[in-house]
FIROTI-999376 format. One record per residue (C-alpha): x, y, z; residue number from 1; residue in three letters. Coordinates in nm, 3 decimals, decimal comma, always signed. Example, Ala and Ser with C-alpha at 12.3 -4.5 7.8 and 13.67 -1.06 7.14 Angstrom:
residues 2
<<+1,230; -0,450; +0,780>; 1; 'ALA'>
<<+1,367; -0,106; +0,714>; 2; 'SER'>
//
This chain:
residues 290
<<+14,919; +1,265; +10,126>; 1; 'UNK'>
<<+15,228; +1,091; +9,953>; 2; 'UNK'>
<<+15,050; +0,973; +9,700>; 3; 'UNK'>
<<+14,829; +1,231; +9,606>; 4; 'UNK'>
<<+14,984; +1,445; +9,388>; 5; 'UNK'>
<<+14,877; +1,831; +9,407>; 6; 'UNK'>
<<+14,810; +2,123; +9,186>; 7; 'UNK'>
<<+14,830; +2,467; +9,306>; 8; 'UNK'>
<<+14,726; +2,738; +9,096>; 9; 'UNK'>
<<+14,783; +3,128; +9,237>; 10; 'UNK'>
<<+15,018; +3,234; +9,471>; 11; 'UNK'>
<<+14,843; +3,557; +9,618>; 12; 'UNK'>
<<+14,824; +3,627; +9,973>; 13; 'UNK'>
<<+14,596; +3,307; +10,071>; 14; 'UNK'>
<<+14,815; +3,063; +9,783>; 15; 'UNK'>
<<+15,130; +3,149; +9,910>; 16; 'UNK'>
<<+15,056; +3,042; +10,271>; 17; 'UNK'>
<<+14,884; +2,766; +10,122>; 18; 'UNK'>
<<+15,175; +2,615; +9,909>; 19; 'UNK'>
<<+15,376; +2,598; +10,197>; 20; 'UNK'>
<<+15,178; +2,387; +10,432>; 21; 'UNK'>
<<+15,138; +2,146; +10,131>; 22; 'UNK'>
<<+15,487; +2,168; +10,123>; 23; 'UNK'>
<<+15,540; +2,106; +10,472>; 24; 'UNK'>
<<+15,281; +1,772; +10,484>; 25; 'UNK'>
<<+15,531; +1,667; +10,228>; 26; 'UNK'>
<<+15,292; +1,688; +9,979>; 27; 'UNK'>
<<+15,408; +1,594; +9,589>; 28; 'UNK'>
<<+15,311; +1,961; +9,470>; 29; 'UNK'>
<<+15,343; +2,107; +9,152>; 30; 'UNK'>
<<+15,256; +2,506; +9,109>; 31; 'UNK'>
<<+15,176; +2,717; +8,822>; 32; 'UNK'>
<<+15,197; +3,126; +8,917>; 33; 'UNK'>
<<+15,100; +3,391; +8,656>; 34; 'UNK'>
<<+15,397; +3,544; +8,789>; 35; 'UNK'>
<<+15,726; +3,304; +8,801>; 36; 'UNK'>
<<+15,947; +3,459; +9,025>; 37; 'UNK'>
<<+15,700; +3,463; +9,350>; 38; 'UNK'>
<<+15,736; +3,032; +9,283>; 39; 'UNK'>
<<+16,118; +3,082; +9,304>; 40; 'UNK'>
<<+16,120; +2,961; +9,701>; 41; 'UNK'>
<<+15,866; +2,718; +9,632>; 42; 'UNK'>
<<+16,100; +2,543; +9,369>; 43; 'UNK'>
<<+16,362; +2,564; +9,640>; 44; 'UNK'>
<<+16,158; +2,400; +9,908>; 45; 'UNK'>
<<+16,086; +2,115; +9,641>; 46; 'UNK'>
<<+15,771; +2,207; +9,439>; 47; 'UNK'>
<<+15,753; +2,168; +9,013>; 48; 'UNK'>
<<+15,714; +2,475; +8,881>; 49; 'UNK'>
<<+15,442; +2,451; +8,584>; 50; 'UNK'>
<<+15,481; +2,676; +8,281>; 51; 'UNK'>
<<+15,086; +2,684; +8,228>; 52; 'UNK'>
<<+14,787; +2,548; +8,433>; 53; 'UNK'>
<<+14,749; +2,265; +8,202>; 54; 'UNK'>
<<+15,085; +2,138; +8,271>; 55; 'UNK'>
<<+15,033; +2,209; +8,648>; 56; 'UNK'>
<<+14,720; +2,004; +8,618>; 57; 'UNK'>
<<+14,832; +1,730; +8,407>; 58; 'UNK'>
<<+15,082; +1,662; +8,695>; 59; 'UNK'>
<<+14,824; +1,617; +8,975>; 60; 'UNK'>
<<+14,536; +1,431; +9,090>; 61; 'UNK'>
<<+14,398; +1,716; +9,352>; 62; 'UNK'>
<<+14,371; +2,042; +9,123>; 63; 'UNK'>
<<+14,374; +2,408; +9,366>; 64; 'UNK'>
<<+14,316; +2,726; +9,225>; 65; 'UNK'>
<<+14,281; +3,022; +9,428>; 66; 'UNK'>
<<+14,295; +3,358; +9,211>; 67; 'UNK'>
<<+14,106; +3,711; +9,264>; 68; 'UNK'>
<<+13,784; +3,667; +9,092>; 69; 'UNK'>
<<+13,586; +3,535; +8,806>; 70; 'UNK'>
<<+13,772; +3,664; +8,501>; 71; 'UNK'>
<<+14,082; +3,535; +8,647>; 72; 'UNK'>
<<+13,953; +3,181; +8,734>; 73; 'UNK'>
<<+13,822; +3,177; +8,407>; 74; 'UNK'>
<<+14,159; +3,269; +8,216>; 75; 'UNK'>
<<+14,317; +2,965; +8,430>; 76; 'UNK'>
<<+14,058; +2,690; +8,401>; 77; 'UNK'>
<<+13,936; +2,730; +8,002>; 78; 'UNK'>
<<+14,111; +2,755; +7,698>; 79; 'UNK'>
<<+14,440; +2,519; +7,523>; 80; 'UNK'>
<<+14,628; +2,623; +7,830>; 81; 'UNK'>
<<+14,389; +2,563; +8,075>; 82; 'UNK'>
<<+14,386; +2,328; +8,390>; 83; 'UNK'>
<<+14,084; +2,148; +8,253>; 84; 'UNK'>
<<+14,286; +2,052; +7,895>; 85; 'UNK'>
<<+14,535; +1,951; +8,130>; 86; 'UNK'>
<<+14,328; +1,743; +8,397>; 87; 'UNK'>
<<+14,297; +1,362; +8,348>; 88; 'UNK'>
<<+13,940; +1,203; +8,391>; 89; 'UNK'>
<<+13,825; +1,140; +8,781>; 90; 'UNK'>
<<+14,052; +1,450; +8,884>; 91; 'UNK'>
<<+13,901; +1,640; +9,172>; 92; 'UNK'>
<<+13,953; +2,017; +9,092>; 93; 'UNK'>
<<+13,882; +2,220; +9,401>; 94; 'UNK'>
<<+13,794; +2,640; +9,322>; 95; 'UNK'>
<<+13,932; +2,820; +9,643>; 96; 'UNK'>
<<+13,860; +3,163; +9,515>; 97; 'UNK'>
<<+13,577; +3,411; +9,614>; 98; 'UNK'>
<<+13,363; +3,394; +9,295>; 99; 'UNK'>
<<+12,981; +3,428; +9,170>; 100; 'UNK'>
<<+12,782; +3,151; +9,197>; 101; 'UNK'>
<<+12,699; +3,168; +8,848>; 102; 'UNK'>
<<+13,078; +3,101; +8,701>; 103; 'UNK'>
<<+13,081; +2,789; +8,988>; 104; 'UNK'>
<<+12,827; +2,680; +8,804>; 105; 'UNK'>
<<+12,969; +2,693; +8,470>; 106; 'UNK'>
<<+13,246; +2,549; +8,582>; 107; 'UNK'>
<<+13,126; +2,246; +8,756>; 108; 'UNK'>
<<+12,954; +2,172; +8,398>; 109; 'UNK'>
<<+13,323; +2,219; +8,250>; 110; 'UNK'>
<<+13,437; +1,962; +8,452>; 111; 'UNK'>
<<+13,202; +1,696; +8,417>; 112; 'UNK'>
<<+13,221; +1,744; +8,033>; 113; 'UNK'>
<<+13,594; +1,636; +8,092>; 114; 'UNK'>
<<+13,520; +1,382; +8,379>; 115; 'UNK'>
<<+13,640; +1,518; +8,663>; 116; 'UNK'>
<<+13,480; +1,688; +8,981>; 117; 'UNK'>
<<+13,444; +2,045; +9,106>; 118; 'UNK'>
<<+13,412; +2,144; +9,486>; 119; 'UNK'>
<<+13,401; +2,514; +9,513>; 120; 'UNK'>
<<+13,543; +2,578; +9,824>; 121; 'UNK'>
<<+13,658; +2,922; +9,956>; 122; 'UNK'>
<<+13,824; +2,941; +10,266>; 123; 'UNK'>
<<+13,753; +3,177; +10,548>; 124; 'UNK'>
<<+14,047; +3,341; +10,686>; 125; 'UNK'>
<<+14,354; +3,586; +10,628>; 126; 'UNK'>
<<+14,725; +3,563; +10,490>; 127; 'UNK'>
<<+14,826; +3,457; +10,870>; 128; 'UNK'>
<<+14,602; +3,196; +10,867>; 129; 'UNK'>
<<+14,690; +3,039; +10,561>; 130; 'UNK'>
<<+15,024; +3,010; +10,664>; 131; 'UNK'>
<<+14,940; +2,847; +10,952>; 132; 'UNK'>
<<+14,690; +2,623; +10,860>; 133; 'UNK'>
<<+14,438; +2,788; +11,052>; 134; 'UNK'>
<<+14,184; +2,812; +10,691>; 135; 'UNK'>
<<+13,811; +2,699; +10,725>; 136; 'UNK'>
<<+13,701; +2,554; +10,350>; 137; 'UNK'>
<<+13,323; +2,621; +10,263>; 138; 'UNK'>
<<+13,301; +2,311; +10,028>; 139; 'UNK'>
<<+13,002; +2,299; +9,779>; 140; 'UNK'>
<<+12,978; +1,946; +9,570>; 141; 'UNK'>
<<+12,989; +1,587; +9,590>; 142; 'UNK'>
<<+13,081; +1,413; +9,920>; 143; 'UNK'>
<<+13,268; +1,173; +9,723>; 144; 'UNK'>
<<+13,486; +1,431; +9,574>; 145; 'UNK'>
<<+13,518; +1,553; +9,921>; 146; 'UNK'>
<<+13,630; +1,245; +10,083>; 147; 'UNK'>
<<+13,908; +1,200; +9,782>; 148; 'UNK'>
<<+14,037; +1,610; +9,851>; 149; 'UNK'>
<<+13,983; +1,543; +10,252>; 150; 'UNK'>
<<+14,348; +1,502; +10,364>; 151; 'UNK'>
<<+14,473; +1,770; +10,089>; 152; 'UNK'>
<<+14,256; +2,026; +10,243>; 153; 'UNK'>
<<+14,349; +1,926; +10,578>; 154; 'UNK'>
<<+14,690; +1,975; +10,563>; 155; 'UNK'>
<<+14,614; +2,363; +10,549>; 156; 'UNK'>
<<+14,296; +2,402; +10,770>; 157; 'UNK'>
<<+14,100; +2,404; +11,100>; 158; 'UNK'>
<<+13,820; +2,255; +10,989>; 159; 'UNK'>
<<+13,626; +2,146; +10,644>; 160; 'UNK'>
<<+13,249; +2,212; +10,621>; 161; 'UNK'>
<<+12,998; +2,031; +10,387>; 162; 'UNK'>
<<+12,778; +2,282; +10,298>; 163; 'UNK'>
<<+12,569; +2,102; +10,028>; 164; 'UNK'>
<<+12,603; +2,082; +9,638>; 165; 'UNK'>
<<+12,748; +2,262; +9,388>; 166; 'UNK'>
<<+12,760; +2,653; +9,457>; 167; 'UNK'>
<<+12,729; +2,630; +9,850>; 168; 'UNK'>
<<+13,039; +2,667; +9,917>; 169; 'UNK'>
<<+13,046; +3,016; +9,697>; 170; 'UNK'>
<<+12,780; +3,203; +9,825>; 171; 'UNK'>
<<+12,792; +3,110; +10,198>; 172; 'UNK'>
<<+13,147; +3,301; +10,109>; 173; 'UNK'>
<<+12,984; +3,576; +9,973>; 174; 'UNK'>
<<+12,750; +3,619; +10,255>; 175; 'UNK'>
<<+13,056; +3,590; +10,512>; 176; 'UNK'>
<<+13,189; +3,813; +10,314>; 177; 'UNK'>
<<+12,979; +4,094; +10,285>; 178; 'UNK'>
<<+12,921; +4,083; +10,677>; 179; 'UNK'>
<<+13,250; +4,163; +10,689>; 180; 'UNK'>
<<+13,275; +4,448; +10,478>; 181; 'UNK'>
<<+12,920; +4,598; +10,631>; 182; 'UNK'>
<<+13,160; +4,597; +10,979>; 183; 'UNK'>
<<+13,391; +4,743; +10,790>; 184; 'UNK'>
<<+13,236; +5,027; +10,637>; 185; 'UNK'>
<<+13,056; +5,074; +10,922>; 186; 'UNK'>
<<+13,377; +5,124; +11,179>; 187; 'UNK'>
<<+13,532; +5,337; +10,868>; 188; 'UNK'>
<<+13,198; +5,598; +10,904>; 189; 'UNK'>
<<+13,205; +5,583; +11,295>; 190; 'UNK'>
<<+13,609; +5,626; +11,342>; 191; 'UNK'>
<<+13,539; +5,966; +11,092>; 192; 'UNK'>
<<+13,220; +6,092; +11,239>; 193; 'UNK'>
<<+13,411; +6,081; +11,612>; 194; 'UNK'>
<<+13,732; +6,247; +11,425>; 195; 'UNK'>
<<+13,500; +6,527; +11,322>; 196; 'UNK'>
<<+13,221; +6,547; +11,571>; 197; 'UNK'>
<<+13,548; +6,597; +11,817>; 198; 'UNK'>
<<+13,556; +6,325; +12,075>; 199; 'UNK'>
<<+13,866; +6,171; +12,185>; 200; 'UNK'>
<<+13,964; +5,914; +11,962>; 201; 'UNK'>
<<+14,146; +5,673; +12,245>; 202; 'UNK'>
<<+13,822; +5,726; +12,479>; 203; 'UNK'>
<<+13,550; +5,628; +12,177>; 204; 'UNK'>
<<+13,756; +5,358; +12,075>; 205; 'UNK'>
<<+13,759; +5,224; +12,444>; 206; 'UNK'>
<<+13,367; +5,268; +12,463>; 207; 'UNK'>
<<+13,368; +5,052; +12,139>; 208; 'UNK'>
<<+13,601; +4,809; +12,148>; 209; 'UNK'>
<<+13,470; +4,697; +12,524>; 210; 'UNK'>
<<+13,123; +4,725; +12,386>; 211; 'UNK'>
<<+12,841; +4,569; +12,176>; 212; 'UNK'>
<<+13,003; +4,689; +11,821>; 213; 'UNK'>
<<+13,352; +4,531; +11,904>; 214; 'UNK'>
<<+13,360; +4,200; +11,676>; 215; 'UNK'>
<<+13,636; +4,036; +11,633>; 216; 'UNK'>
<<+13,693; +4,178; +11,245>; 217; 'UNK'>
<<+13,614; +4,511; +11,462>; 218; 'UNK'>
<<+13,877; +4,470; +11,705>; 219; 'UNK'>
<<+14,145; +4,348; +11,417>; 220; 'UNK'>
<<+14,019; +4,660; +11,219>; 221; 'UNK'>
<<+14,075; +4,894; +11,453>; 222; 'UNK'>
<<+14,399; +4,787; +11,581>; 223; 'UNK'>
<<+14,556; +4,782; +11,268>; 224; 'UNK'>
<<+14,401; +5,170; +11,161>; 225; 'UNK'>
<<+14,520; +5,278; +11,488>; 226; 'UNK'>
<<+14,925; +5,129; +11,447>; 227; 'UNK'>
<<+14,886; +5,255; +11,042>; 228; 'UNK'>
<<+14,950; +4,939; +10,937>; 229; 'UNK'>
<<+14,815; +4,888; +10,613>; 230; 'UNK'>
<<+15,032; +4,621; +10,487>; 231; 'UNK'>
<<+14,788; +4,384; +10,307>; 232; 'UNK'>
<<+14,670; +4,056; +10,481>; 233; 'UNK'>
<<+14,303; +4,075; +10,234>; 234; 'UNK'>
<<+14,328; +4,374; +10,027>; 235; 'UNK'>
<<+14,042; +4,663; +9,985>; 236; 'UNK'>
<<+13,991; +4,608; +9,618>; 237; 'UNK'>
<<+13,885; +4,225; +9,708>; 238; 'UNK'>
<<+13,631; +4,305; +9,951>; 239; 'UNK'>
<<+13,507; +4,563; +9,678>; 240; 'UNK'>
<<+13,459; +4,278; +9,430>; 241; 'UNK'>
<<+13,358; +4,051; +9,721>; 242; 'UNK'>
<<+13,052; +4,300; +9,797>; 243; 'UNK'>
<<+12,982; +4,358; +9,412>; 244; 'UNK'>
<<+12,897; +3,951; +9,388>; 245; 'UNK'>
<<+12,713; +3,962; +9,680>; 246; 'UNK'>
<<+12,469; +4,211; +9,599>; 247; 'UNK'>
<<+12,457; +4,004; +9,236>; 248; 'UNK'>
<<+12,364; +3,708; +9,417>; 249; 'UNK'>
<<+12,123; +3,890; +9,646>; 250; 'UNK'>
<<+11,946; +4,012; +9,302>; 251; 'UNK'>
<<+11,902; +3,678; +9,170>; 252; 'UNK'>
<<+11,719; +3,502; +9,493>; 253; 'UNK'>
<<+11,502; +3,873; +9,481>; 254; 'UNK'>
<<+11,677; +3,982; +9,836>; 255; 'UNK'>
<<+11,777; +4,345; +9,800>; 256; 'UNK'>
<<+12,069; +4,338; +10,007>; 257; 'UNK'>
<<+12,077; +4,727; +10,066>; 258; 'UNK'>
<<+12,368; +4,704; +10,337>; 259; 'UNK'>
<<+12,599; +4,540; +10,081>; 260; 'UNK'>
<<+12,525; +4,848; +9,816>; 261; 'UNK'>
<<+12,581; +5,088; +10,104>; 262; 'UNK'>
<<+12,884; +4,934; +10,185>; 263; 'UNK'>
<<+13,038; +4,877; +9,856>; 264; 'UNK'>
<<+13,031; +5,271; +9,830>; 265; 'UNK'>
<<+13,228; +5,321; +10,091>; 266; 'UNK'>
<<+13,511; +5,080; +9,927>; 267; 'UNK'>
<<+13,493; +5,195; +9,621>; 268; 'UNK'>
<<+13,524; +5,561; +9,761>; 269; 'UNK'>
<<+13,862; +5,465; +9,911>; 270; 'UNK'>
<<+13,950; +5,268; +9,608>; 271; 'UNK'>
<<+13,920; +5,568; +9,405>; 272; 'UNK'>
<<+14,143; +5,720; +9,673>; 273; 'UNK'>
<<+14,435; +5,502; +9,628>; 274; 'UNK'>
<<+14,373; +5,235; +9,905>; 275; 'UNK'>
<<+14,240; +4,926; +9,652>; 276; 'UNK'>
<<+14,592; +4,693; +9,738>; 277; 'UNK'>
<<+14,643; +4,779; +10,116>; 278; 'UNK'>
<<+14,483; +4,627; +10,372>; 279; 'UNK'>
<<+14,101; +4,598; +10,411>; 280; 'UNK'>
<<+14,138; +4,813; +10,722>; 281; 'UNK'>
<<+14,243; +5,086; +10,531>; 282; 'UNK'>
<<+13,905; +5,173; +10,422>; 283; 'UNK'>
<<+13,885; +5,356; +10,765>; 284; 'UNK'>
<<+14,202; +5,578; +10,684>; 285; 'UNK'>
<<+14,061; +5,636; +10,360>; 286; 'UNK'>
<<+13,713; +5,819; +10,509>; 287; 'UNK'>
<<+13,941; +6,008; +10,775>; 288; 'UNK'>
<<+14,103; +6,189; +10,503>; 289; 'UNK'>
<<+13,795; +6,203; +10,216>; 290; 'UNK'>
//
C-alpha cells in the first residue's frame, strides 16, 4: 500500500467511508471533491486535497471515482480538467459508481486511448459498510489491472469478485440493484395496503418479518420505516436512477424487465413527494401518506 499512491474522486455517502479506510491502511491518498469543504477532515487526517480530477489523478497510480451516475462520471473523467488528462500511461483507473453499461464502455475506450486501464467496479453495500470496510467490489476488466488495484481495494472490502471483462462489473450492479428496489417497492405497497385494509401494523409486520418475504434488505427496511429514521445511508433518488439503467440494460439484451418499470414508479412517486435524498426506506413512508 505505501507505495501505491491513490486517487479518490467523490466523497458521497460510499466515498467518504471509503477515504477513510485508505486513510487508515496508511495509504498515500490524494482527493478531489466537487465540494471542498466535506475534504476538510480528510486534509486533517493527512490526505492532498486536489483542486480538479486531473490534478488528483496526476498524483496517483490507483485512480477511484465513485459519483451518482453517468453525467457525473462523465463531467469528472473527460474534458482539460479531467482525471484522464491528468492520468499517466499504465494507470489503473477503477469506476466505483452505479452506471450504464454503455458509458463503462466508453470509458474503458477513453482509457486505453491514453494507456491506462479501466475496471468498473461498483461495490455492494451501504454508508456503514464503507466505513467499515465491509464493501464487496463487482470488478469488470483485465485481471492484470486487477492484481495491480488488489491491495487498494482491499483495504476497504470483504471480498473482491472477478466477474469477467469490461462492463461485468456494471450490470451485475444493476441487476443487484434493481432486486433491491423490487423488495423495496414491494414492502412500500404491502406496509400501505395493511395501513388501509386495517390490520395491526405490529402483528403484520411480525407475520412478515418471521416469514418467507423477510430478506435481509426487508428486515433493514422495515426497521428503519418503523423507528422514522430516514437519515440517508443510499438515498431514494439513487435507487430511482439505479432502476432507470436497469430497465435500459434489460432493453438492450431484449429482456423486458417489467418488475424494474413497476418498481421505478413507485420511486419516482415518492420522489415527486419530497423523499428523493432520504433514505431508500423512505419510499414506504412516502406510499403511507400518497
Amino acid at each position: 500500500m505505501a507505495q501505491q499512491r491513490v486517487a479518490l474522486i467523490g466523497l458521497g455517502l460510499m466515498g467518504s467511508g471509503m477515504a477513510g479506510r485508505l486513510l487508515g491502511a496508511n495509504c498515500p491518498l490524494t482527493i478531489y471533491n466537487r465540494n471542498r469543504e466535506k475534504a476538510v477532515p480528510f486534509e486533517k487526517a493527512g490526505a492532498f486535497i486536489a483542486a480538479s480530477p486531473r490534478e488528483a489523478a496526476a498524483r496517483a497510480d490507483v485512480v477511484i471515482a465513485i459519483v451518482s451516475d453517468d453525467a457525473a462520471s462523465r463531467s469528472i473523467w473527460l474534458g482539460d480538467d479531467g482525471a484522464l488528462a491528468g492520468a499517466a500511461p499504465g494507470t489503473v483507473l477503477i469506476e466505483s459508481s452505479t452506471l450504464s453499461v454503455d458509458w463503462i464502455k466508453e470509458l474503458a475506450a477513453a482509457a486505453a486511448a491514453h494507456k491506462c486501464e479501466l475496471l468498473d467496479a461498483p461495490v455492494t453495500g451501504t454508508k456503514p459498510h464503507a466505513a467499515s470496510g465491509q464493501l464487496l467490489f463487482l470488478v469488470g476488466g483485465s485481471a492484470a489491472a486487477l492484481e495491480t488495484a488488489r491491495p487498494v481495494l482491499a483495504a476497504m472490502s470483504r471480498d473482491i469478485v472477478h466477474l469477467g471483462p469490461t462492463g461485468s462489473g456494471a450490470l451485475l450492479k444493476l441487476v443487484n440493484n434493481f432486486m433491491c428496489g423490487v423488495q423495496a417497492a414491494s414492502l412500500a405497497e404491502a406496509m400501505a395496503l395493511i395501513t388501509r385494509g386495517g390490520l395491526d401494523r405490529a402483528k403484520a409486520l411480525d407475520v412478515l418479518m418471521n416469514g418467507a418475504p423477510a430478506s435481509p434488505l426487508i428486515k433493514t427496511l422495515s426497521a428503519r420505516a418503523s423507528a422514522g429514521d430516514f437519515t440517508p445511508n443510499f438515498e431514494l433518488k439513487l435507487m430511482a436512477k439505479d432502476l432507470k439503467y436497469a430497465g435500459q440494460e434489460g432493453e438492450q439484451n431484449h429482456v423486458r424487465l417489467q418488475t424494474a418499470a413497476a418498481a421505478l414508479a413507485v420511486f419516482q412517486q415518492a420522489i415527486a413527494s419530497g423523499y428523493g435524498e432520504k433514505d431508500l426506506s423512505a419510499v414506504i413512508e412516502a406510499l403511507q401518506k400518497a
